[in-house]
N, C-alpha and C positions, 0 to 999 in steps of 0.2 A: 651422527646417525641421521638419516633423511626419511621424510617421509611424503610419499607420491598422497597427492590429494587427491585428483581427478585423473580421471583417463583421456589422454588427448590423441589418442589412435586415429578417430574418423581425422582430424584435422590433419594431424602428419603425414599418412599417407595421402591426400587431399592434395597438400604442396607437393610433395614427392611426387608428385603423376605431373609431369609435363604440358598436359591438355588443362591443365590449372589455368596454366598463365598466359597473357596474354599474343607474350613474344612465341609461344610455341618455339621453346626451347628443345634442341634435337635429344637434353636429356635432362635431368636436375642432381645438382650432386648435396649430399644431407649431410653435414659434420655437427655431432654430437658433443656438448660439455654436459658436466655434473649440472648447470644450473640453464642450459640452452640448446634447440635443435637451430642450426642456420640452413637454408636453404636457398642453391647457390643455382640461377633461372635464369639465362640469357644475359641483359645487362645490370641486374637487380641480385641484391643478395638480403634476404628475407629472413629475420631474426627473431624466433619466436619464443618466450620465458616457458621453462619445463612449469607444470605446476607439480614445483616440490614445495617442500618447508624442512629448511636444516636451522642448526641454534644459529646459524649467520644469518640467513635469509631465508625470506619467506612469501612466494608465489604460490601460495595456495589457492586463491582467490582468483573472478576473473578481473576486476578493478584494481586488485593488487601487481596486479601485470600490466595492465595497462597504466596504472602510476608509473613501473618502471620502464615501460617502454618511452612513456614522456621525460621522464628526467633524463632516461639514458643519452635520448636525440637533445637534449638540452644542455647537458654536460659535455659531449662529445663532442659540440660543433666548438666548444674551446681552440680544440685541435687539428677540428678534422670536419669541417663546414665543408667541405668541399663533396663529401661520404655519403654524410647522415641528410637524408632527404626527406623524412616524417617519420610517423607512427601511421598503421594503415589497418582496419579491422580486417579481418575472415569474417562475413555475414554469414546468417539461415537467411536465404530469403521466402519469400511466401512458395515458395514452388518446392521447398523444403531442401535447394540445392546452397553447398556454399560459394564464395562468391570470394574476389580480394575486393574488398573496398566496396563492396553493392550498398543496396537500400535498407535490406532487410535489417535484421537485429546481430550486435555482434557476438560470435561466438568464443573468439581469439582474438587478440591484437598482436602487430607485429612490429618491428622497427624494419625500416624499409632504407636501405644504402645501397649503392655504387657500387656493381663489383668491381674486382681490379683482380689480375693472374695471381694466383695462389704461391707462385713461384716469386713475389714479390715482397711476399713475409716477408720478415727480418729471421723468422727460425728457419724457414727455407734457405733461405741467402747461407745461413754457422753453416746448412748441414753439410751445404755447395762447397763452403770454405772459402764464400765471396765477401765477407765484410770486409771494404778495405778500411783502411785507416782514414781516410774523408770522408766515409760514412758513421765511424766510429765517434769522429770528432765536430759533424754536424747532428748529430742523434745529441752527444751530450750539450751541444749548442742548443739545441731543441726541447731538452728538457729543461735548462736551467731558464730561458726565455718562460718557458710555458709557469715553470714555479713560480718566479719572479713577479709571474699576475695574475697568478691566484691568491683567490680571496681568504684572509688568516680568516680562522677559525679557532680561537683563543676557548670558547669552551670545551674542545675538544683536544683529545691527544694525549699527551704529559705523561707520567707514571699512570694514570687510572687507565687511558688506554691501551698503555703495553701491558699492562697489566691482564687486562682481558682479552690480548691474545693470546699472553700465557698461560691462561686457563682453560682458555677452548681449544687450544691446543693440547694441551697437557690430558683435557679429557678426553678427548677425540682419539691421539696417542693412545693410550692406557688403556681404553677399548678394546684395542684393537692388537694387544699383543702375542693373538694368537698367528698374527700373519708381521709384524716387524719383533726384530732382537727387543727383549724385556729392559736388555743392561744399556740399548741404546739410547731406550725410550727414557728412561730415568736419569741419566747423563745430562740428555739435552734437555729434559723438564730442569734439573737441579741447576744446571749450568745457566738457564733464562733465570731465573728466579734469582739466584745471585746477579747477576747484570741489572736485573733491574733493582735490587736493592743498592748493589753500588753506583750505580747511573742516576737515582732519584732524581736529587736536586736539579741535575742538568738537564734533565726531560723535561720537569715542569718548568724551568729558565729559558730553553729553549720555546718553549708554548709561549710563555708569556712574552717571548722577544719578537714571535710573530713568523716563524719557524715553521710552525705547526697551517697549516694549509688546506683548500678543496683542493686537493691532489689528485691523482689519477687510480691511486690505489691497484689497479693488477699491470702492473709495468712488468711487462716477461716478453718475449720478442718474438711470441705472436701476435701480439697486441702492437704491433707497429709493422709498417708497411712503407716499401719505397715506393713513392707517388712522382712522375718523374722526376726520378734520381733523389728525391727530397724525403729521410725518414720523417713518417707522421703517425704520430701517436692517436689510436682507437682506442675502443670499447672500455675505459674507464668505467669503476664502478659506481653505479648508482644506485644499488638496494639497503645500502648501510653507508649510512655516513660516517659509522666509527672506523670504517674499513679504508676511505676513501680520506676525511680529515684528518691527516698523519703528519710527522716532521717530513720534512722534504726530503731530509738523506733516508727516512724508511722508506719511503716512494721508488727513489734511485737503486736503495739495497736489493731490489725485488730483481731488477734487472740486470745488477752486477751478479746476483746468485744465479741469474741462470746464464749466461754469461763462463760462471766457474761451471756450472753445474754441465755445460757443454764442452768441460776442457778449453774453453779461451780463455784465458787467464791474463795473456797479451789484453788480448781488446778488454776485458775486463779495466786491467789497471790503466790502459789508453783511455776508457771511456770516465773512469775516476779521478785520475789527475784533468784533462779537462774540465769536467764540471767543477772543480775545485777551482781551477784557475777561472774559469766563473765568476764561481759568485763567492770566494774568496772566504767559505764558510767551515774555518778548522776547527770549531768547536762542534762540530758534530762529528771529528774523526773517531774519538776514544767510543762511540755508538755502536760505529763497524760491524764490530764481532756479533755482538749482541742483534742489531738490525738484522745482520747478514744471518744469522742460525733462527732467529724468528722469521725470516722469509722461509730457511729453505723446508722447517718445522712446518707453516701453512701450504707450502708446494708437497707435503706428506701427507698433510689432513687431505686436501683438494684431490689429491692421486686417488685418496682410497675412497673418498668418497664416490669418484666415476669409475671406481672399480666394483662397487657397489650396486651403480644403474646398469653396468654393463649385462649385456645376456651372451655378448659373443664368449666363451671360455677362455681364448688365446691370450682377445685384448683383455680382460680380466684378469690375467696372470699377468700381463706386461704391466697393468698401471698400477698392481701390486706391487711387483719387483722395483717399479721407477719410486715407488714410494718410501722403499728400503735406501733405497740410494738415496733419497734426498735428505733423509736420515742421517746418514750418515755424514752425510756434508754438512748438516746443522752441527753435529759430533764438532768436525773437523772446524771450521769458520767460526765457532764459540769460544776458540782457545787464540787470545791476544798473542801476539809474535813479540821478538826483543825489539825496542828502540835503538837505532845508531844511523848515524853518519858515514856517508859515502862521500867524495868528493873525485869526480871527474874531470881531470884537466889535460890539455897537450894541445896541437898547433892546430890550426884549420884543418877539418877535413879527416882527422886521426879517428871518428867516427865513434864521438863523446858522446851525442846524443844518439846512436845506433845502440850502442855499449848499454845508457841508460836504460829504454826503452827494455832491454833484454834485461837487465837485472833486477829492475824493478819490482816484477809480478812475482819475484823467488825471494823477497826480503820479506821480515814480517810478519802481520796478519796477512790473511786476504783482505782487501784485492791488491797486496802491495805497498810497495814503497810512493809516496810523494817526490816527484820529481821537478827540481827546480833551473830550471832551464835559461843561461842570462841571454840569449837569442832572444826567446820568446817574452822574457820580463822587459828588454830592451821595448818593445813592441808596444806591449801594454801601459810599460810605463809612458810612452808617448801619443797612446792611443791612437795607435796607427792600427793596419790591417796586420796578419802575422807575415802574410808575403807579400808583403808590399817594400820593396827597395826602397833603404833608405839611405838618403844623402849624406855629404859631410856632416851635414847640422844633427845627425844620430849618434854621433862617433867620437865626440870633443870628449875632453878627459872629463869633463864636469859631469855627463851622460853619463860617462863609463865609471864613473864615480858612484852615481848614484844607483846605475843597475847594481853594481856588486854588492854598497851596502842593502840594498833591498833585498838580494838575493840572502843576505845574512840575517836579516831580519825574519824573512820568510819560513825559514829556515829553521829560526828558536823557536818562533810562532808552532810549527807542526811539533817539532821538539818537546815541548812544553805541553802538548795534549798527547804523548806518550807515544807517537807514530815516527817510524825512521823515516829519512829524508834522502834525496840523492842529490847534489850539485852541481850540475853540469855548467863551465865551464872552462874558460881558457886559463885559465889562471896563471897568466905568466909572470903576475908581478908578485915576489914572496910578501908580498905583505896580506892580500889577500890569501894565500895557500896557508900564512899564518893565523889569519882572522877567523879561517871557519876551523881548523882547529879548535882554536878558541870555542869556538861558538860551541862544538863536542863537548870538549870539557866542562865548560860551564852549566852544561843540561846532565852532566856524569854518565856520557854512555860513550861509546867506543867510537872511534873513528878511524877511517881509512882514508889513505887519500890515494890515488891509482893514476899515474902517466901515460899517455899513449903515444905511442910512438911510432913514426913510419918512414921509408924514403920521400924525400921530400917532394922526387917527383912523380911519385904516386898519389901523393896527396893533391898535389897541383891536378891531378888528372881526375881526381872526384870534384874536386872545385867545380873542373869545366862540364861538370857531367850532371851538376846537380841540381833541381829544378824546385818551384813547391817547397822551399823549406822557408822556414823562421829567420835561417842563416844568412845575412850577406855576403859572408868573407867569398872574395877572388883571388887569382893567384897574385895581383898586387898586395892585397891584405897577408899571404902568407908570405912572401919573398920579404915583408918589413917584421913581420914574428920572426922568422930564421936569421935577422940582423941581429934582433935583440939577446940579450944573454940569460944563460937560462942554466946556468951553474947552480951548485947546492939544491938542487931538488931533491928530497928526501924522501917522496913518495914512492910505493912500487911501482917500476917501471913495465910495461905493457909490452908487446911485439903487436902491433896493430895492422900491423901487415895481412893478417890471416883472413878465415871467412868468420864474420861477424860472432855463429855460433860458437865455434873455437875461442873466440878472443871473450865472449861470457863467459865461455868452462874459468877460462886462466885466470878472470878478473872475480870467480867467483870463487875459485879455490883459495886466491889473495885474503876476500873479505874472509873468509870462514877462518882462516888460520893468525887474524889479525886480532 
């Protein structure tokens, strides 16, 4: 429930009038949140705290706003220095007129940034259906850098944290069940509440291992922007720091749920297996479900609360409806998927990691299966660039020794915190096609192993076509695999020849009946 403290009418429309400001902007466009009006004037985008008070936050006050306006510029150039230009008053001045920035007394303060084309969201960009995959996998670069150096915050977080988002949620919820399903709202309260009692110990282990973070706290993909060509993360929150000092994967879950929540499920598990291979942090996978249905629970609270300030009727009925829906994705993302093993193997080029990439986001929980890729472990384990060609001196058996056991390492490691895994490589020699078997068995969940297959010299012809990848292999690397022998393979054999989606239907109908 919110509560309007003051009326800030004269001031809104004030900024809304053009002859405001100083660029004599030909118009000013006003975008409203539950907890902000911005206002968007020439080359300035003017950020002004609603004065509400909800149980989360509270801008009732005028110094209570101008606290947040200061932290928020303070917080924010973490990321996005380049943005956030100050905190700037609305005066009364003696002439009784107001003013941005005068002499007089102030009436309102603001945050004052850089505008940049609206069209350069990242929600803009899903709706276009422009995310490519380099933006996908520099966004998760970007967040796991920005984690990485911020500062822990060890009294915050742990069980007492989620804990009280699962009560302000739950209340907020419960509220409000004359406008979401009753049987959905009790589902997802019952469903958090369990996660957090089976989660305990690992929330507060994680806090105390230094996990727990000043984060960004509203990670959703309007809150990031491509600044040339480079995603950068904005408007973190600053009015609650229990909102903001979180585990690092609840930070990241905010943006994988909306991510699902937009049907990308691709980029979702693209943008997840990256930041994993990161910062290499698989003891927050078994969180997932739990993180993931307490994001998509607070993106239900938040909906209905600006459906709540709204006066238009329309949008009032749409950030209701968005708020059923996010509902129900908390429903859907709370329930863990089966653990098992996949194993991808065949010659250069058979399109093992294309295959991957596609089966991925359909195993499991959301966002997916983990995929372990020995292209890209080759990479890292020599801390190299991922497309950076490498020499003989990448290639010696001793190399290729230790990617695979790594790969099988990697592998139990995900296993072992109860998330399926995928394998992607070549696996010509049976001893490894033997080992991660093994690896299946030993964690007792199922395993498949899938071959792919193609004429050779179409394989040879993606070789020469293929640019930007992890992959080295050339058509010399695959003319020396087709020497070698490749008898007793026991796994389901593939037809890789087809169009990518086809060869998931066959490769997924395989898993399912395995």
């Amino acid at each position: 429930m919110s509560v309007l403290a003051e009326d800030q009418t004269e001031v809104t429309t004030w900024l809304a009038d053009a002859s405001s400001h100083a660029e004599r902007p030909a118009t000013v466009e006003r975008i409203d949140t539950h907890s902000a009006s911005v206002f968007l004037a020439g080359t300035c985008a003017y950020k002004m705290k609603r004065a509400v008070r909800y149980s989360f936050l509270d801008f009732s006050t005028l110094d209570r706003r101008r606290q947040a306006c200061e932290a928020e510029v303070r917080l924010n150039r973490r990321t996005a220095s380049n943005l956030y230009r100050g905190v700037m008053p609305v005066t009364r001045e003696p002439s009784g007129r107001l003013a941005l920035g005068g002499e007089g007394t102030p009436v309102e303060w603001l945050v004052v940034m850089g505008r940049f084309p609206q069209d350069c969201l990242l929600d803009r960009v899903a709706q276009a259906g422009r995310i490519a995959p380099a933006v996908v996998s520099a966004l998760a670069d970007a967040i796991a850098s920005f984690h990485a150096g911020a500062a822990p915050t060890p009294h915050r977080g742990g069980v007492a944290g989620m804990s009280d988002v699962i009560i302000d949620n739950a209340r907020a919820l419960a509220g409000a069940t004359d406008r979401l399903p009753a049987a959905t709202v009790s589902t997802v309260t019952e469903a958090c509440a369990q996660a957090l009692s089976a989660h305990g110990r690992r929330l507060d282990a994680r806090r105390a291992g230094g996990f727990v973070r000043q984060c960004h706290g509203d990670l959703h993909l309007r809150n990031i922007v491509l600044l040339d060509g480079a995603p950068t993360l904005f408007d973190a929150i600053e009015f609650n720091d229990d909102f903001a000092c979180i585990d690092v994967w609840y930070d990241t879950a905010f943006l994988l749920m909306d991510l699902l929540a937009r049907s990308l499920a691709a980029e979702a598990n693209a943008l997840f297996n990256q930041y994993l291979l990161r910062t290499s942090d698989v003891g927050g996978l078994p969180l997932m479900p739990f993180f993931l249905g307490c994001r998509a629970a607070v993106r239900a609270k938040t909906s209905l609360a600006a459906a709540g300030l709204e006066t238009d009727g329309g949008r009032r009925r749409d950030l209701t409806a968005r708020a059923r829906e996010y509902l129900e994705l908390a429903a859907q993302v709370l329930a863990p998927g089966p653990c098992r093993v996949i194993a991808i193997g065949g010659l250069s080029g058979t399109g093992k990691s294309t295959l991957a990439a596609r089966l991925a986001p359909r195993l499991g929980g959301a966002p997916g299966a983990v995929v372990v890729r020995s292209d890209v472990l080759r990479k890292v384990l020599l801390n190299r660039p991922l497309v950076e060609r490498l020499g003989p001196d990448g290639y010696t058996a001793a190399v290729t020794e230790e990617v695979y056991r790594s790969a099988l390492v990697r592998a139990a490691d995900v296993l072992n915190e109860g998330w399926p895994v995928i394998v992607d490589a070549t696996f010509l020699d049976a001893r490894w096609r033997r080992a991660i078997g093994d690896v299946a068995r030993s964690a007792g969940v199922p395993f498949t192993g899938l071959w792919l297959e193609a004429p050779p010299e179409h394989l040879a012809d993606r070789l020469r076509r293929r640019t930007g990848d992890a992959s080295d292999a050339t058509e010399a690397v695959l003319f020396r695999q087709l020497a070698r022998e490749r008898s007793g393979i026991a796994w389901t054999r593939l037809d890789a020849d087809g169009d990518p989606e086809s060869v998931a239907r066959a490769a997924f109908q395989a898993v399912s009946h395995s």
